[in-house]
Structures are given as structure tokens and as C-alpha cells.
N, CA, C and O atoms as a Tinker XYZ file with bonds, in Angstrom:
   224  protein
     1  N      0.842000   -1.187000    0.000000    73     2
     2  CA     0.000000    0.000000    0.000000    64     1     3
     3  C      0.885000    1.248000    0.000000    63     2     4     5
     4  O      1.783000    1.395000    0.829000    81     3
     5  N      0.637000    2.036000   -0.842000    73     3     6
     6  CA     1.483000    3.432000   -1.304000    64     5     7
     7  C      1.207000    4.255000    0.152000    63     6     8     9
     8  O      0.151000    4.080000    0.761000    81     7
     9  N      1.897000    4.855000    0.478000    73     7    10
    10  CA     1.457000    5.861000    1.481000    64     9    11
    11  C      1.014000    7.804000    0.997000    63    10    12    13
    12  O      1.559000    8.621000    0.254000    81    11
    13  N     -0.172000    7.841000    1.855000    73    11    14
    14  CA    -0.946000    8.164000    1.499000    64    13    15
    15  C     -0.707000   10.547000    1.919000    63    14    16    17
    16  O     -1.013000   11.506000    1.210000    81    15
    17  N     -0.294000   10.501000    2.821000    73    15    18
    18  CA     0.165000   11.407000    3.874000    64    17    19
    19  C      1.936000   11.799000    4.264000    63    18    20    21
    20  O      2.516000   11.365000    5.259000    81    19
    21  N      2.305000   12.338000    3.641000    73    19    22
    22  CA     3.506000   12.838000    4.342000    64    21    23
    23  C      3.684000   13.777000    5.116000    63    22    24    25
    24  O      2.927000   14.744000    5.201000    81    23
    25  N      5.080000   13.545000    6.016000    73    23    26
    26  CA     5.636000   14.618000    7.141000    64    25    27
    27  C      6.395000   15.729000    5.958000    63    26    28    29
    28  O      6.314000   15.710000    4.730000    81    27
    29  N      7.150000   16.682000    6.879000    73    27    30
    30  CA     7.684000   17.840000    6.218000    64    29    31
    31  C      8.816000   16.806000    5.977000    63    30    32    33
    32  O      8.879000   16.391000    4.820000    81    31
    33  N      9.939000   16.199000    7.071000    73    31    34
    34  CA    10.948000   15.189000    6.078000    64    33    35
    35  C     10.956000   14.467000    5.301000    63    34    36    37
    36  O     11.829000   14.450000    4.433000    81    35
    37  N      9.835000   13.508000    5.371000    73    35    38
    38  CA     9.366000   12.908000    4.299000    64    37    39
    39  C      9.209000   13.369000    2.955000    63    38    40    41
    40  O      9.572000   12.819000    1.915000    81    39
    41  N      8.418000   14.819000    3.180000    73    39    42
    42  CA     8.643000   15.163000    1.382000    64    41    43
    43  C      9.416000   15.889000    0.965000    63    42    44    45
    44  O      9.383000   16.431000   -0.140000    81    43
    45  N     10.327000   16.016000    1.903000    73    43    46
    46  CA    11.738000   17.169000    1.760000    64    45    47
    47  C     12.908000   15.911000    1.320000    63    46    48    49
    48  O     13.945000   16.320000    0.798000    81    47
    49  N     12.748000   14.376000    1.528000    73    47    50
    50  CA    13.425000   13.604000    1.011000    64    49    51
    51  C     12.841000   12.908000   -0.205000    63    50    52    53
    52  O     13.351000   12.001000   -0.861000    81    51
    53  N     11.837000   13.427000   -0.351000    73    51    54
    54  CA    10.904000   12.654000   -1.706000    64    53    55
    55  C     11.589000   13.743000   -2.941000    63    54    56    57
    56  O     11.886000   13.187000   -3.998000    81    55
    57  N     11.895000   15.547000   -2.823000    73    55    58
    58  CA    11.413000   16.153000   -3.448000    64    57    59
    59  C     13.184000   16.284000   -3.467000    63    58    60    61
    60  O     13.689000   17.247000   -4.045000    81    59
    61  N     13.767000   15.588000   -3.016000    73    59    62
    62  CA    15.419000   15.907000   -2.627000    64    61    63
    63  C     15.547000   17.272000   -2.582000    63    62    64    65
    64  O     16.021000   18.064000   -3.396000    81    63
    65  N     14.885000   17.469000   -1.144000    73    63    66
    66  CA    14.855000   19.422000   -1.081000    64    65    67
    67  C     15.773000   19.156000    0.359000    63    66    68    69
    68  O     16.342000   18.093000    0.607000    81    67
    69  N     15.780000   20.235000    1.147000    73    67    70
    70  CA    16.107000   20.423000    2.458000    64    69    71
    71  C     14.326000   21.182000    3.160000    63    70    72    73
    72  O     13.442000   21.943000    2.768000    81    71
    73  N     14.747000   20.113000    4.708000    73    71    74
    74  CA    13.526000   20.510000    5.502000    64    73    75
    75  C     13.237000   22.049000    5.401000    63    74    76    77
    76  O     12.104000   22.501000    5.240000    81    75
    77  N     14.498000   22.894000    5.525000    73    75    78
    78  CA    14.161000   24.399000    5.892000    64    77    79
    79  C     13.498000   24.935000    4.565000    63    78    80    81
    80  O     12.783000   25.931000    4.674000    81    79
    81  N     13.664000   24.386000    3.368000    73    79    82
    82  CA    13.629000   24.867000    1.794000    64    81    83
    83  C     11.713000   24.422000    1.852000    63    82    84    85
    84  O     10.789000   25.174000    1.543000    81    83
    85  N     11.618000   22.926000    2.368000    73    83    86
    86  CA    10.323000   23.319000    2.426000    64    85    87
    87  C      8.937000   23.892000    3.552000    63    86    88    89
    88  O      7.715000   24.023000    3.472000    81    87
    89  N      9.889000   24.082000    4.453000    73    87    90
    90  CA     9.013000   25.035000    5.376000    64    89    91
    91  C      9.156000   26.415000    4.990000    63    90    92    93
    92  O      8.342000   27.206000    5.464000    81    91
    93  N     10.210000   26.920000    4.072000    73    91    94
    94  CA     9.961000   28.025000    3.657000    64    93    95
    95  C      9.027000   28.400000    2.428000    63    94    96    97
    96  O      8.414000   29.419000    2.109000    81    95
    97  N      9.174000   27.229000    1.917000    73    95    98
    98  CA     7.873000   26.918000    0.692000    64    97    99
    99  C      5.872000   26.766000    1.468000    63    98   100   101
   100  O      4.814000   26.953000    0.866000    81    99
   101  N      6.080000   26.416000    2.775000    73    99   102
   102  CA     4.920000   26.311000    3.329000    64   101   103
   103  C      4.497000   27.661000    3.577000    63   102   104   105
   104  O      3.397000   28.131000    3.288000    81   103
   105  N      5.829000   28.474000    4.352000    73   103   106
   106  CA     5.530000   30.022000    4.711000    64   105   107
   107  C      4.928000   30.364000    3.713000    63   106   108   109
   108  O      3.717000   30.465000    3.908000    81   107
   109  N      5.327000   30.634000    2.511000    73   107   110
   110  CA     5.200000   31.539000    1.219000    64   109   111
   111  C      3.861000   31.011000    0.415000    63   110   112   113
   112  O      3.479000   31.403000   -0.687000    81   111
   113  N      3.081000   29.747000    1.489000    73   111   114
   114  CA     2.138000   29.340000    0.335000    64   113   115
   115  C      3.010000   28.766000   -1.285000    63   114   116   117
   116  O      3.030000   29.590000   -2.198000    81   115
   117  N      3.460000   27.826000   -1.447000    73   115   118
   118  CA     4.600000   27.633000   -2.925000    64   117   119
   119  C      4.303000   25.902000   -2.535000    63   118   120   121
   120  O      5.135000   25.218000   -3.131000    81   119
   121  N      3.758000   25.421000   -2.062000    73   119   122
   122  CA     3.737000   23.996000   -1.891000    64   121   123
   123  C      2.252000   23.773000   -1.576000    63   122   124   125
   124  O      1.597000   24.682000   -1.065000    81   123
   125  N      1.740000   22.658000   -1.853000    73   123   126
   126  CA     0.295000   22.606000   -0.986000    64   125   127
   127  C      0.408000   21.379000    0.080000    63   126   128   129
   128  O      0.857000   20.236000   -0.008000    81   127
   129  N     -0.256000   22.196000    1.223000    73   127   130
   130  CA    -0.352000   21.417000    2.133000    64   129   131
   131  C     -1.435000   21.088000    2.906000    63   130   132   133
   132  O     -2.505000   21.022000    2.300000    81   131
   133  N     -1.441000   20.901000    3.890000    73   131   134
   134  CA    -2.364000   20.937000    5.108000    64   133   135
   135  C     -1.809000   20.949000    6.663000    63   134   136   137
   136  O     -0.646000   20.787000    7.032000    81   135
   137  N     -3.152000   21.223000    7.579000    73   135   138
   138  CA    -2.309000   21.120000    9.020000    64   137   139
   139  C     -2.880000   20.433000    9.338000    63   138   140   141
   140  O     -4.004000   20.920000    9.216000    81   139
   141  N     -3.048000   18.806000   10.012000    73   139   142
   142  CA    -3.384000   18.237000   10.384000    64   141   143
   143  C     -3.371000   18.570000   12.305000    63   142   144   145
   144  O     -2.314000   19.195000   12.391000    81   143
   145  N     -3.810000   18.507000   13.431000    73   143   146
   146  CA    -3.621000   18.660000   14.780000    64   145   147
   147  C     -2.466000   19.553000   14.855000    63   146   148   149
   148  O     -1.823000   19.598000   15.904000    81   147
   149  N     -2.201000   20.128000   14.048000    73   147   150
   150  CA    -1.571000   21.427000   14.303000    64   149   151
   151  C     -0.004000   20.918000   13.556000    63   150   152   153
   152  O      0.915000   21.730000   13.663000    81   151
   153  N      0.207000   19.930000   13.004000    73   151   154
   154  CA     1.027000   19.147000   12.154000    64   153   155
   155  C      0.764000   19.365000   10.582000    63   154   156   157
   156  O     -0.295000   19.234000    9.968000    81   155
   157  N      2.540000   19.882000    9.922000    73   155   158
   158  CA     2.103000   20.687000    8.345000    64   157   159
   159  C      2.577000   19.264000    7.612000    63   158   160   161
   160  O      3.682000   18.763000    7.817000    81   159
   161  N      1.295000   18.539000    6.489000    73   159   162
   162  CA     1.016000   17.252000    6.055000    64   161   163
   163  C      0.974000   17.499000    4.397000    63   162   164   165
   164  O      0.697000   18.508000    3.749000    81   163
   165  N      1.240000   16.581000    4.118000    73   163   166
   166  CA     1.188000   17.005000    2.184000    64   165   167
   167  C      0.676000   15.491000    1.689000    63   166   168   169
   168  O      1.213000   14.423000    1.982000    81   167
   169  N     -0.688000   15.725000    0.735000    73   167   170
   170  CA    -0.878000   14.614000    0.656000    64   169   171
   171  C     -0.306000   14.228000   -0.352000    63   170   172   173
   172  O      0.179000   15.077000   -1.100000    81   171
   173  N     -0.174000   12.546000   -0.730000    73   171   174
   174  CA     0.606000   12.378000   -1.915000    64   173   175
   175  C      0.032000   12.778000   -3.243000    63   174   176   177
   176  O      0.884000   13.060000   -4.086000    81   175
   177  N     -1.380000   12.877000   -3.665000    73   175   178
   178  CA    -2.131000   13.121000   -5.072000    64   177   179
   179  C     -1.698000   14.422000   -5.339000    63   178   180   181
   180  O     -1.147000   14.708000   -6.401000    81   179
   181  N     -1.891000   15.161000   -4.523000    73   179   182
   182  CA    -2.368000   16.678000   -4.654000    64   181   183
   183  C     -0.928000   17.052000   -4.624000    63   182   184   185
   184  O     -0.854000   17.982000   -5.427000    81   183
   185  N      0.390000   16.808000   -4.076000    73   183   186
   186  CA     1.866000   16.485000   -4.644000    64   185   187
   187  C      2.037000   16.075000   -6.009000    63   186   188   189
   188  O      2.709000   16.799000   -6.744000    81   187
   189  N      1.551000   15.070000   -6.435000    73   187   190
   190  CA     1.815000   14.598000   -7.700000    64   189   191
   191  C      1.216000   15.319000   -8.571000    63   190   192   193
   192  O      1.867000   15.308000   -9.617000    81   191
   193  N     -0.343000   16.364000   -8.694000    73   191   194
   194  CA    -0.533000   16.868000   -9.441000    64   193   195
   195  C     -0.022000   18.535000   -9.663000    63   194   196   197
   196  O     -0.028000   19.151000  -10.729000    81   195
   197  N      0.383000   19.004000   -8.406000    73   195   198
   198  CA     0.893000   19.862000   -8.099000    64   197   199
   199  C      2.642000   19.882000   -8.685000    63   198   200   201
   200  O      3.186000   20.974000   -8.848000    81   199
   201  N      3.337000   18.698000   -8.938000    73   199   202
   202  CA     4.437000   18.808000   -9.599000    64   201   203
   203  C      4.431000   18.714000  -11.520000    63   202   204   205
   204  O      5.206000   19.049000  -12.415000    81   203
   205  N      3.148000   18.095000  -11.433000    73   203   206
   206  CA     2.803000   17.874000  -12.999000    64   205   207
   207  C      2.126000   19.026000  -13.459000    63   206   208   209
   208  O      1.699000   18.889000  -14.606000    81   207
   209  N      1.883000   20.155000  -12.912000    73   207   210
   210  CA     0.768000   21.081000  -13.654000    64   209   211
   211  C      1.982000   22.393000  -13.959000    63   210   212   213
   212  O      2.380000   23.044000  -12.993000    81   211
   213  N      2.352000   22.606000  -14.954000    73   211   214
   214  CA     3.393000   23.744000  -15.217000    64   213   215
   215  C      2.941000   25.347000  -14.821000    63   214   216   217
   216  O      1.944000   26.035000  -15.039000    81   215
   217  N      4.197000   25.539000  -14.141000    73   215   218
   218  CA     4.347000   26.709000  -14.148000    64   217   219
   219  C      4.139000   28.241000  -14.622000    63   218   220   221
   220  O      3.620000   27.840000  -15.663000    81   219
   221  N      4.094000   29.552000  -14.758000    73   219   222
   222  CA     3.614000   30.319000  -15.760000    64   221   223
   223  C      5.147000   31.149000  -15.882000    63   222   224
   224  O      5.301000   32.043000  -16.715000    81   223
């Protein structure tokens, strides 16, 4: 089963970023996320379509 929910390390090692690169991407709104119990969560779809939809 694919997993469904990632942490901020988790997709900072998926996206071969650094943790701080994407909490600064959370600040700025530049990533989509969510807060789960007060925890910043990225789901995997909305990642995958969010890396596939180009830029302007």
C-alpha cells in the first residue's frame, strides 16, 4: 500500500529538497499542504498533481 500522507521530512526527502527549503515553501504558500492537529502534512495526489501542472 502506497502511502498516502507525508511529514515535512518525508517530502523534503521525496522532493530531494532540504527541511528548511520546504518550510519556507509552506511560509510563502509555494507547496500545498495541510495542518493536520496542528502538524504541516502534504498529501501524496495533490503532490503529484501539483508537480505535474506547469508553471507560468
Amino acid at each position: 500500500m502506497e502511502k498516502l500522507i507525508f511529514t515535512v521530512p518525508e517530502i523534503a526527502k521525496l522532493l530531494n529538497l532540504s527541511t528548511a527549503t520546504i518550510y519556507s515553501m509552506v511560509r510563502n504558500n509555494e507547496i500545498p499542504y495541510k495542518k493536520l492537529r496542528g502538524k504541516i502534512v502534504f498529501h501524496r495526489e495533490t503532490i503529484e498533481i501539483w508537480l505535474a501542472t506547469p508553471t507560468a
